[in-house]
N, C-alpha and C positions, 0 to 999 in steps of 0.2 A: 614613333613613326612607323607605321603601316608599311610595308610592301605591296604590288597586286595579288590576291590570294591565289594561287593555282588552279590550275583546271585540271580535271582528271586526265592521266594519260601525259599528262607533264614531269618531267624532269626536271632537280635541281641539286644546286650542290654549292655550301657555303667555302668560301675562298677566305675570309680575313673577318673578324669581328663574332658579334652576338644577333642570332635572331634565334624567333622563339615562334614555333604553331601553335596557334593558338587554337582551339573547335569550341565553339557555342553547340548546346542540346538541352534538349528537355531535361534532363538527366544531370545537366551541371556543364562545368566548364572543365577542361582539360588545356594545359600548356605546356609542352615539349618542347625543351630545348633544340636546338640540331647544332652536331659537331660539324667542326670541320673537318674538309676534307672525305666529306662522304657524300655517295649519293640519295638523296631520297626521291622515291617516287609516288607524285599523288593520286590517290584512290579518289577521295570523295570530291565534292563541291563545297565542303560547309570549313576549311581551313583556311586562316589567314597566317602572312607570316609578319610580328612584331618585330623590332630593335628595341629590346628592352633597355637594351644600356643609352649611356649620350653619345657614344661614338660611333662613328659609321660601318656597315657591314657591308660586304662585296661576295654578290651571289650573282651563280649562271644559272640560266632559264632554257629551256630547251621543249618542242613540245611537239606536237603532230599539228601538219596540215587536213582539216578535214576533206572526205570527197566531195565531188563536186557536187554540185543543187543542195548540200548539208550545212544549214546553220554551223558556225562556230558555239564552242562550249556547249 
């Protein structure tokens, strides 16, 4: 099960369970776990975050409003 991937300039931070960042590139794939109880903050555009396990994961999302006339993401 997928989560929505973050946008740069976004905060998160895993509360209960398993997820995992996932990055696609030319160069291969990469898969990061994330602890709990920390925060990460995202950089790119190109990360998604998995639940690799069956059970459910409980994450906070936090992120910036952009300024005004400025596209989102």
């Amino acid at each position: 099960m997928n989560a929505p991937s973050p946008r740069p300039g976004q905060v998160s931070t895993l509360i209960a369970g398993e997820l995992a960042e996932v990055t696609i590139a030319a160069c291969g794939v990469t898969e990061r776990p994330l602890r709990a109880n920390r925060v990460r903050v995202h950089g790119g555009p190109h990360a998604t975050l998995t639940n690799p396990g069956p059970a459910f994961a409980v994450s906070i999302h936090a992120g910036t409003t952009p300024p005004p006339g400025r596209p989102p993401g």
